[in-house]
C-alpha positions as CSV (number, residue, x, y, z in Angstrom):
1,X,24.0,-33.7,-25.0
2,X,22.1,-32.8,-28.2
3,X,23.7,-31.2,-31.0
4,X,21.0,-29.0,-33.3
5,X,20.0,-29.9,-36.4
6,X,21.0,-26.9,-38.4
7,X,24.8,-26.5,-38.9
8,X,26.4,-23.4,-37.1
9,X,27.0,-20.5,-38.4
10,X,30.3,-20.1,-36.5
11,X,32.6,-22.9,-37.8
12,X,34.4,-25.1,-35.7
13,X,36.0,-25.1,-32.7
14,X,40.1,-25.0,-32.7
15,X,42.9,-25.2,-30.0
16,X,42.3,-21.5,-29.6
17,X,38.6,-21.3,-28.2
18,X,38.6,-22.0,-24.1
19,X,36.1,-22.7,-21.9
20,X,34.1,-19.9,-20.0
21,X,34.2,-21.2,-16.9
22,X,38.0,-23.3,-16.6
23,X,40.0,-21.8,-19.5
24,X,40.5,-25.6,-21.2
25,X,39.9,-26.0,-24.4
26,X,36.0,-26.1,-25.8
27,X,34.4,-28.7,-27.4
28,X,30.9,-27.7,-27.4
29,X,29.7,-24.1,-28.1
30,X,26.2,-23.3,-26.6
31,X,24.4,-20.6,-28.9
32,X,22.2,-18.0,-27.2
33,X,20.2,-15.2,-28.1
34,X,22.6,-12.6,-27.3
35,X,26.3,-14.3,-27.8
36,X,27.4,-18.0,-27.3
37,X,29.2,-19.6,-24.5
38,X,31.7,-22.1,-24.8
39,X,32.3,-25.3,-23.0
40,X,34.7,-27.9,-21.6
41,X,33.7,-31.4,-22.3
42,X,33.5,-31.6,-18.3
43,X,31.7,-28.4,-17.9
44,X,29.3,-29.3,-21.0
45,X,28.1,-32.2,-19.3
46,X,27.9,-30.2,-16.3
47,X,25.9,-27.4,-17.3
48,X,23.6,-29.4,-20.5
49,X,20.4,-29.1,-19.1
50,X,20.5,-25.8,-18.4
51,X,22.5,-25.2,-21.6
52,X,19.2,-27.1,-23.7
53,X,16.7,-25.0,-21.6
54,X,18.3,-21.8,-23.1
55,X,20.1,-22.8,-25.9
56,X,19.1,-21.8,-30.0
57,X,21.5,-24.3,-30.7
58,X,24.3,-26.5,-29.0
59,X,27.5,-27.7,-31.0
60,X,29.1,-31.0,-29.5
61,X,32.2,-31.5,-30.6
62,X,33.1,-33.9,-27.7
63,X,33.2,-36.3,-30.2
64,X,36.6,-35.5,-31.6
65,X,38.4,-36.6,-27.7
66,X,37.9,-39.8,-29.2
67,X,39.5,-39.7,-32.3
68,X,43.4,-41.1,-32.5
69,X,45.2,-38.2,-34.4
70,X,47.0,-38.2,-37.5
71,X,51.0,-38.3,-37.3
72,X,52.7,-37.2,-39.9
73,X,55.2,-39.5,-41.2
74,X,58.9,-40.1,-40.7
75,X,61.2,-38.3,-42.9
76,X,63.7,-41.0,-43.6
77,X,66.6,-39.1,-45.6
């Protein structure tokens, strides 16, 4: 999927923002003219060619599944 080339206006997405259609948590946010849907990284792939054929703007944040988080070191006291 194809992320726009203009940042959004809407920030990222957090642990709070689910996806429309399965109620996991979004990773990509698909801007449209009259409010924005947001996606699953399943459902994302699922829907992205309709989503680009209607889209002003897609934000892909799939990337971040990826990424190894951060943990926070061990107080040693």
């Amino acid at each position: 999927m194809t992320t726009a080339l203009a940042p959004t206006t809407s920030g990222a997405l957090t642990a709070q923002d689910r996806c429309d259609r399965c109620g996991a948590q979004a990773y990509i946010r698909a801007v449209l003219t009259d409010g924005d849907l947001l996606f699953c990284a399943h459902h994302g792939r699922r829907y992205a060619d309709s989503l680009r054929q209607v889209a002003v703007e897609i934000q892909d944040e799939t990337g971040r599944l990826a990424e190894t988080p951060t943990i926070a070191p061990i107080d040693e006291r």
